[in-house]
BAGU-456615 format. One record per residue (C-alpha): x negated, y, z negated; residue in one letter. Coordinates in steps of 0.001 Angstrom, whole numbers, plus 500000, padded with zeros to 6 digits. Layout:
% residues N
atom x=X&y=Y&z=Z&code=A
...
This chain:
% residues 346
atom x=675811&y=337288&z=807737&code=X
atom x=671953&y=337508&z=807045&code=X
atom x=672471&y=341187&z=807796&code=X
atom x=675181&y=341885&z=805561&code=X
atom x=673303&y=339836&z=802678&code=X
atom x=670055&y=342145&z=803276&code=X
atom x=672238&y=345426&z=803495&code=X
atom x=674212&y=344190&z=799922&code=X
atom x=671113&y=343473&z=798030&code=X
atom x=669767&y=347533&z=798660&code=X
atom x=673062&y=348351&z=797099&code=X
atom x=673826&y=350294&z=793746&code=X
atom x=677058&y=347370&z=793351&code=X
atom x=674592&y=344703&z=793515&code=X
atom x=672213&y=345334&z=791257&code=X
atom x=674775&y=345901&z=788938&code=X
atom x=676190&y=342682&z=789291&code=X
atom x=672686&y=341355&z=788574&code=X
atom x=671557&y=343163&z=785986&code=X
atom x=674642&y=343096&z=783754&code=X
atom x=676638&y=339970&z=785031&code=X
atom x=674464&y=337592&z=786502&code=X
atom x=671356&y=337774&z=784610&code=X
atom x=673081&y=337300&z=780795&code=X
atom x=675494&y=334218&z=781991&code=X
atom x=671901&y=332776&z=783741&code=X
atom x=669700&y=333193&z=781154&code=X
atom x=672294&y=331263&z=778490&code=X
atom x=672110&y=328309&z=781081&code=X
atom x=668650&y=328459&z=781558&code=X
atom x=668370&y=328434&z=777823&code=X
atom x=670533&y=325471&z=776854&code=X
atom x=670851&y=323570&z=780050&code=X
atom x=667665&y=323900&z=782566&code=X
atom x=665811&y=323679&z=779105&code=X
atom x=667511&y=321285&z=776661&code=X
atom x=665002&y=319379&z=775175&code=X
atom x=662878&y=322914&z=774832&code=X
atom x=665320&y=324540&z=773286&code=X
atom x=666047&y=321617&z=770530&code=X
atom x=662137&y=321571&z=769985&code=X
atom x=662540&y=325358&z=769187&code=X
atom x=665384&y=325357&z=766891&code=X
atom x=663114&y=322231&z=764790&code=X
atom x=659941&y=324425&z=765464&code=X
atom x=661370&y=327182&z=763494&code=X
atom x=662650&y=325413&z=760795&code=X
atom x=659669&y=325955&z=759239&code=X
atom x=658593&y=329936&z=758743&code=X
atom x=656532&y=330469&z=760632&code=X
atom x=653989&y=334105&z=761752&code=X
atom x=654591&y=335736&z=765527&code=X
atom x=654293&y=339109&z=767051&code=X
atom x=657646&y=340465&z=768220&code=X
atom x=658209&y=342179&z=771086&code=X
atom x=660725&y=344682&z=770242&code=X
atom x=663324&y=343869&z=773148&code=X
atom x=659923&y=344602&z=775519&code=X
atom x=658866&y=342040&z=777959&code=X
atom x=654867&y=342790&z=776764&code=X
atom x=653075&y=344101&z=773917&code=X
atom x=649313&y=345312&z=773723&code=X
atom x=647194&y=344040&z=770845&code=X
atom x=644170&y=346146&z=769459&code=X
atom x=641827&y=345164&z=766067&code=X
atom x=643228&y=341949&z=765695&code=X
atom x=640377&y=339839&z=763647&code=X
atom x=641152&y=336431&z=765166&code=X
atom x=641272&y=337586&z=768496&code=X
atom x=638008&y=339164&z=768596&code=X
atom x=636280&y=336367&z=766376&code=X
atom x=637557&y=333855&z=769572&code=X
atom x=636481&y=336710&z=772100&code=X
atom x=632976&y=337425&z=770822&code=X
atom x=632076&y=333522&z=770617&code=X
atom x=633293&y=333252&z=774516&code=X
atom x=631438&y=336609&z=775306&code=X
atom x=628237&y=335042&z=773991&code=X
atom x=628363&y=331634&z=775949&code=X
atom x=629248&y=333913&z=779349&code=X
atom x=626541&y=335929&z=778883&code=X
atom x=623944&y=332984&z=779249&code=X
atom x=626588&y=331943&z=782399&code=X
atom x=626893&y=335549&z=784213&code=X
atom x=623856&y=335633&z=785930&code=X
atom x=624541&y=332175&z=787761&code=X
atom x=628634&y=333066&z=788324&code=X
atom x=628116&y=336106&z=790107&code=X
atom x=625404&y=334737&z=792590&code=X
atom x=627929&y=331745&z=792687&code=X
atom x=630910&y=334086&z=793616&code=X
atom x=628799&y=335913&z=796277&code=X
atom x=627659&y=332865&z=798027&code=X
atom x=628746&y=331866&z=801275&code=X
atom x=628643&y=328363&z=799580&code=X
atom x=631531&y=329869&z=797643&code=X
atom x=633212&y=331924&z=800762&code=X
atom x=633481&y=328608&z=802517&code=X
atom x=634911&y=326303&z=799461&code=X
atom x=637613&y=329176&z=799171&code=X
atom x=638093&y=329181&z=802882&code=X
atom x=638777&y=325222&z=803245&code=X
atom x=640985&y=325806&z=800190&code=X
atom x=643239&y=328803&z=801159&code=X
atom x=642653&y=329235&z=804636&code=X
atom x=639545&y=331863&z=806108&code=X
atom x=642433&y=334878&z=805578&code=X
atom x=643236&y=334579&z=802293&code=X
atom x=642203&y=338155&z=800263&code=X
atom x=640009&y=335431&z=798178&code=X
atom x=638638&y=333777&z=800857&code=X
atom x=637860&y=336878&z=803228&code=X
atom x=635913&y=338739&z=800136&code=X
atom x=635539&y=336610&z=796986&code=X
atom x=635436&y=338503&z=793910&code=X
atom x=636427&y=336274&z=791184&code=X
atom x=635893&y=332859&z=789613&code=X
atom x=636682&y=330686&z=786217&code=X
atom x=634100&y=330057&z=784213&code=X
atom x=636215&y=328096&z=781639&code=X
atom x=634969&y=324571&z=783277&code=X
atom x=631161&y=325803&z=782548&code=X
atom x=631436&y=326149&z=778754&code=X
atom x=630584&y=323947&z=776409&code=X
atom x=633097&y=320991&z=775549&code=X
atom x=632506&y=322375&z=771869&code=X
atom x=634109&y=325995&z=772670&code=X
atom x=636395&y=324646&z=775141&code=X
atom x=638348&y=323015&z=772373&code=X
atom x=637964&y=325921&z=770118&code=X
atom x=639620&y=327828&z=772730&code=X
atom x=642506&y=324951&z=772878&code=X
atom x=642763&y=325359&z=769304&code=X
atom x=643260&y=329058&z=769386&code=X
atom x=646030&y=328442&z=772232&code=X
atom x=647371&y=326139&z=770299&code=X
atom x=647742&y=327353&z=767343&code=X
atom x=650706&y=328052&z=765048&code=X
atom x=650530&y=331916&z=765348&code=X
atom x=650392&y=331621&z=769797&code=X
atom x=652814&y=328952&z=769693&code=X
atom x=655347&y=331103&z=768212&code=X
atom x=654864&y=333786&z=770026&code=X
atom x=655584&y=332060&z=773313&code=X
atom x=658658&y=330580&z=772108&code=X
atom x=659739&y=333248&z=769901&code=X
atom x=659880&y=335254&z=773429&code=X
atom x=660963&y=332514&z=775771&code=X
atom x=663424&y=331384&z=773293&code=X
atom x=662637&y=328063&z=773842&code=X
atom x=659558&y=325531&z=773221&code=X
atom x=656825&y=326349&z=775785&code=X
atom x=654189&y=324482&z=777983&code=X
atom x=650856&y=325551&z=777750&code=X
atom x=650269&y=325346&z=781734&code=X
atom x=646761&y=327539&z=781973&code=X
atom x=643687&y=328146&z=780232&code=X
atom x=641260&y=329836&z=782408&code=X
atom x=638170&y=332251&z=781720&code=X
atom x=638194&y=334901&z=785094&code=X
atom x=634874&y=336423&z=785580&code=X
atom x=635258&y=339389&z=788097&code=X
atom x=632580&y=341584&z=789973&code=X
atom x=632065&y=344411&z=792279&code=X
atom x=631769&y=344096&z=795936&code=X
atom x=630145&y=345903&z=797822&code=X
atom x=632529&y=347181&z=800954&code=X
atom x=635815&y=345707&z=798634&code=X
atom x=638987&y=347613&z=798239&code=X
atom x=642019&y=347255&z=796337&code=X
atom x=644077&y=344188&z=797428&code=X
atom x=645902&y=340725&z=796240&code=X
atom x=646610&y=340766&z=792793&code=X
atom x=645362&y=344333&z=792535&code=X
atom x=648205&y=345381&z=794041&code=X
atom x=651752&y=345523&z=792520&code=X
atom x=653429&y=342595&z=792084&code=X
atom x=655468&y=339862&z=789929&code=X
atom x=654613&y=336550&z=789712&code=X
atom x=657765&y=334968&z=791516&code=X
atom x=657182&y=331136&z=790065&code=X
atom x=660141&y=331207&z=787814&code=X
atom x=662546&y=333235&z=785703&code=X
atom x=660724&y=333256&z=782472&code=X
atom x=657226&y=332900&z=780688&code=X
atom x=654574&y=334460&z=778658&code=X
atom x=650739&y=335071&z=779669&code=X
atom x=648218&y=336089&z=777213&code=X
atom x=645357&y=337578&z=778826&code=X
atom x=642422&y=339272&z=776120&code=X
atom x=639184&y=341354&z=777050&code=X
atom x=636101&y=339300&z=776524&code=X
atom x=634090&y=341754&z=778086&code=X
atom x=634925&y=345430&z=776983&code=X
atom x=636483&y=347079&z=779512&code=X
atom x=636935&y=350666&z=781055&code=X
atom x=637929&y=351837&z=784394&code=X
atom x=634762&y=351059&z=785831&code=X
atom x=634992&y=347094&z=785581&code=X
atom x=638671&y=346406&z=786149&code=X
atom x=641327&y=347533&z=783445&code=X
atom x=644753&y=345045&z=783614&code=X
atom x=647927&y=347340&z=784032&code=X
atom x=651797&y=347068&z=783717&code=X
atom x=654706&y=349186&z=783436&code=X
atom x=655293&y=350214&z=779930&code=X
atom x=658779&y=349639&z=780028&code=X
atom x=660956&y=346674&z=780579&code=X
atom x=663235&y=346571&z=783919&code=X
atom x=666048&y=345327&z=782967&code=X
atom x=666694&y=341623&z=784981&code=X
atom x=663199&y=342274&z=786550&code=X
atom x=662936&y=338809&z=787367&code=X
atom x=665139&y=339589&z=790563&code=X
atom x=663579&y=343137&z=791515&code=X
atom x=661814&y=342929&z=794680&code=X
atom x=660905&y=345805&z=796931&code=X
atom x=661120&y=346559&z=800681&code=X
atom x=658080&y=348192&z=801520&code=X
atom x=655774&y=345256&z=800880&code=X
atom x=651677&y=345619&z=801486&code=X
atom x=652187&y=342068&z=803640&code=X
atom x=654907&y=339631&z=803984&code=X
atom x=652539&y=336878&z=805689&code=X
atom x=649103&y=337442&z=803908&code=X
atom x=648231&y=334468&z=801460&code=X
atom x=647183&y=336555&z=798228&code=X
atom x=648838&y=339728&z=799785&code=X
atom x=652576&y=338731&z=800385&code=X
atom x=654991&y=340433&z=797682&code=X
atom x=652490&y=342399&z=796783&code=X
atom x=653305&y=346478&z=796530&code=X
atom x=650861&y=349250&z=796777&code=X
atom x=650683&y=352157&z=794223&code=X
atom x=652701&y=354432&z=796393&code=X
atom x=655279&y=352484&z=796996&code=X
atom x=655702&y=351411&z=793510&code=X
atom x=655955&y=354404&z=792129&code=X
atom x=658063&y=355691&z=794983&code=X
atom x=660526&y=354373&z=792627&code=X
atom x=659279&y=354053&z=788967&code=X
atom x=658817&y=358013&z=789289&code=X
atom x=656957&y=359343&z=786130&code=X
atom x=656883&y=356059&z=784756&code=X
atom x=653701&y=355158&z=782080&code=X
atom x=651616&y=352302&z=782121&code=X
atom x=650100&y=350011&z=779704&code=X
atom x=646216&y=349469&z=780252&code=X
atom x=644332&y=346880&z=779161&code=X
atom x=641202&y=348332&z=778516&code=X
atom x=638761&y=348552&z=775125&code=X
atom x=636451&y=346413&z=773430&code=X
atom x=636249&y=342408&z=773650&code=X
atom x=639237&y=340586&z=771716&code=X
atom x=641998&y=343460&z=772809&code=X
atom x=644832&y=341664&z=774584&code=X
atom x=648218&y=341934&z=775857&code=X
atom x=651119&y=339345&z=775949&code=X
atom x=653192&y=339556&z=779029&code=X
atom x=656025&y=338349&z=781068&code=X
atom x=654756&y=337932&z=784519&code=X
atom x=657640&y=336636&z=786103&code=X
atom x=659775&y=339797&z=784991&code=X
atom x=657038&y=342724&z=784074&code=X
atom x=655595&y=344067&z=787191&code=X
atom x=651579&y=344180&z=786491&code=X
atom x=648582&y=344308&z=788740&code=X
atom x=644851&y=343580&z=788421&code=X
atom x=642119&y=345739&z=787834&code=X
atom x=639695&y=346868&z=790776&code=X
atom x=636083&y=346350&z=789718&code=X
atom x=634097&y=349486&z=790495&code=X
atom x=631289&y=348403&z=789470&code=X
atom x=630377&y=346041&z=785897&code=X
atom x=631681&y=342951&z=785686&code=X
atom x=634655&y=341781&z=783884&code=X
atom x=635608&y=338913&z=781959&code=X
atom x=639019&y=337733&z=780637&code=X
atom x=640265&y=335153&z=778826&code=X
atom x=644461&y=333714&z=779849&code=X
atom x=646708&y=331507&z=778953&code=X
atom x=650196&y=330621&z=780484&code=X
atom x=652914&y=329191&z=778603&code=X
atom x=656534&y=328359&z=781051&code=X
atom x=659064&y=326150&z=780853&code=X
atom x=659513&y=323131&z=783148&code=X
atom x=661381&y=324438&z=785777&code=X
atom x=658740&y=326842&z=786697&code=X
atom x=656733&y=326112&z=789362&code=X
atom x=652827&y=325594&z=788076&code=X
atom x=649970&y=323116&z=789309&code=X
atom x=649967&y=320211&z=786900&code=X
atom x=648241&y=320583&z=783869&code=X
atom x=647694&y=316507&z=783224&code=X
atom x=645513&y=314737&z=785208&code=X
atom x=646790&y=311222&z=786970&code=X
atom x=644923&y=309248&z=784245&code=X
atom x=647369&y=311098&z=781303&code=X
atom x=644053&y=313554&z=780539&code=X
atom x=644955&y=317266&z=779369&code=X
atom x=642866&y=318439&z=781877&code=X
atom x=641590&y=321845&z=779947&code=X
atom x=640256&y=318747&z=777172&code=X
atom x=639952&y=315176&z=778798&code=X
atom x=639507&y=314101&z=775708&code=X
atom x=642959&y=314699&z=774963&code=X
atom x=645100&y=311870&z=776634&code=X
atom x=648841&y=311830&z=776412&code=X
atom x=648697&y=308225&z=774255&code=X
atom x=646609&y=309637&z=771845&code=X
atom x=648895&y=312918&z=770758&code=X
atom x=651527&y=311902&z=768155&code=X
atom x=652659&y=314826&z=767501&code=X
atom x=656130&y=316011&z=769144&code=X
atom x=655303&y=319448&z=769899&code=X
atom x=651084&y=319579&z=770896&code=X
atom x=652541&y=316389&z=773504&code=X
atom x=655342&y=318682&z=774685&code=X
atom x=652971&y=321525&z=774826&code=X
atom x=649981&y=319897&z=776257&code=X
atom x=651855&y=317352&z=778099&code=X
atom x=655209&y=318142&z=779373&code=X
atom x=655577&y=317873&z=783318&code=X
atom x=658814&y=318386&z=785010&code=X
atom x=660459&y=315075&z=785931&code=X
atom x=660823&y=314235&z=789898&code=X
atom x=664327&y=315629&z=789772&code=X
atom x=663073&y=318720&z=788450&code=X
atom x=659798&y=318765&z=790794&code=X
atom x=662301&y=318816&z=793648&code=X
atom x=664913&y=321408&z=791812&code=X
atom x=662275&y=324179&z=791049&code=X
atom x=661895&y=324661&z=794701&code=X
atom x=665296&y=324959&z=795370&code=X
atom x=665826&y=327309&z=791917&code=X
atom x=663189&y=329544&z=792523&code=X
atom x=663908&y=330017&z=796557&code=X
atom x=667505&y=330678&z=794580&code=X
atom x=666012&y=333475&z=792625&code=X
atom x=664680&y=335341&z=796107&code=X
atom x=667667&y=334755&z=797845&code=X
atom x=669511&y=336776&z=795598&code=X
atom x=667233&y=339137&z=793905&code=X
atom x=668260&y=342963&z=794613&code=X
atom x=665656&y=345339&z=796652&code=X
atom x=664747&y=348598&z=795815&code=X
């Protein structure tokens, strides 16, 4: 039976069946059943007119010369600088090696060679809630639900400082992949440093795969290394996406690119040498599967001075505070293993 299952999901018939049966009849019930409550707080949200980028039936979009991005990027750029020195000397420690060995396990592609760390918890509380703000905003808000169709969770807010190492290669995230947490979601991720192709550009097919959230491939650079497995090297990707462009994230501090990283296939950028800096947020619904953003006391834990008691306001709780109930907790498992059991293989 497993056979037959693995032989079906290589074949022309099956994809089909994904791609223009399954995935349209799923994504209404992941819509207005998985995500009630987030799709009622969307319909309200946009009662009111409200600003967004649109994606033009695309899963991302790159952003160049917007004003408000690079006035947030160039105050981050300027606290990082004073950070840098300390970061990198913190992310080639063996201090460092060991914290992300006891964390991951000594194999682990960021345990065996470290080569990046946030430095969102070493800002200043000040800029930390400017950066809130600017995730929080109006304009971001409706972009994330304007795409997800639904009212979103703001799940990550991380500053990734990435360097050069000597003897590294490509590997983890640098490699081709998904992000196979859930069926759908938006990440914003913006240059704080500029970047080129020495320092690590961000890159993603330019076009959207239709149902991508349930392409997988065979030829797979690991199926048992922690940072490695699902991940799919350059030849093998485009082994298939023949002739196929790419986006690039690359230019000067406060360029950015919106992106569905459960269904866009992306990958990292390899630092060459310079190092890199990049702001991201995640916004995903509730049945994804994401490490909690609240702490156990009710703190927001990107601002503890936000505490769930505190926010009044329907959507910043929903946003800041929504966590999937115990029912859910033990669903997403069981939903996402779902999406890999019946995803079709190219």
């Amino acid at each position: 039976m497993l056979n037959f299952l693995r032989f079906l999901k290589k074949t022309y018939i099956w994809k089909f069946f994904i791609q223009n049966l399954f995935y349209p009849i799923y994504h209404f019930i992941w819509k207005y059943l998985i995500n009630f409550n987030a799709r009622i707080l969307y319909f309200i949200w946009f009662i009111k007119k409200r600003d967004f980028i649109k994606f033009n039936q695309n899963d991302k979009i790159l952003i160049k010369d917007n004003d408000t991005f690079k006035n947030i990027s160039n105050k981050i750029l300027k606290e990082c600088l004073l950070l840098l020195k300390n970061s990198k000397k913190k992310i080639l420690s063996e201090k460092y090696k060991k914290e992300q060995s006891e964390k991951m396990g000594p194999t682990a592609v960021d345990a065996e060679l470290p080569y990046r760390i946030s430095m969102y918890e070493d800002l200043s509380e000040a800029l930390k809630k400017e950066i809130l703000t600017f995730a929080s905003s109006d304009f971001m808000i409706s972009t994330a639900a304007n795409y997800m169709q639904i009212f979103p969770i703001l799940t990550r807010v991380q500053v990734y400082h990435n360097t050069p190492r000597e003897g590294g290669e490509i590997r983890g995230a640098m490699h081709w992949h998904r992000d196979t947490f859930g069926f759908k979601n938006l990440d914003f991720f913006m240059a704080i440093t500029d970047i080129d192709d020495e320092n690590g550009p961000f890159y993603t097919l330019e076009k959207k795969i239709k149902a991508g959230t349930f392409l997988s491939f065979s030829n797979l650079v690991s199926t048992t290394k922690k940072g490695e497995r699902g991940k799919v090297s350059s030849e093998n990707f485009f082994q298939y996406f023949k002739n196929e462009p790419s986006l690039k994230l690359t230019g000067n501090s406060g360029d950015a690119m919106f992106l569905d990283s459960f269904s866009s296939y992306h990958r990292g950028g390899f630092c060459k040498s310079g190092d890199r800096i990049a702001l991201r947020f995640c916004y995903q619904s509730h049945d994804a599967l994401f490490s909690s953003q609240v702490s156990e006391e009710g703190f927001y834990i990107y601002d503890k001075s936000l505490h769930k008691k505190d926010v009044n306001d329907i959507f910043k709780k929903y946003l800041y505070f929504k966590r999937p109930s115990k029912i859910m907790n033990y669903l997403a498992n069981k939903i996402v293993n779902f999406y890999r059991l019946i995803d079709f293989k190219v």
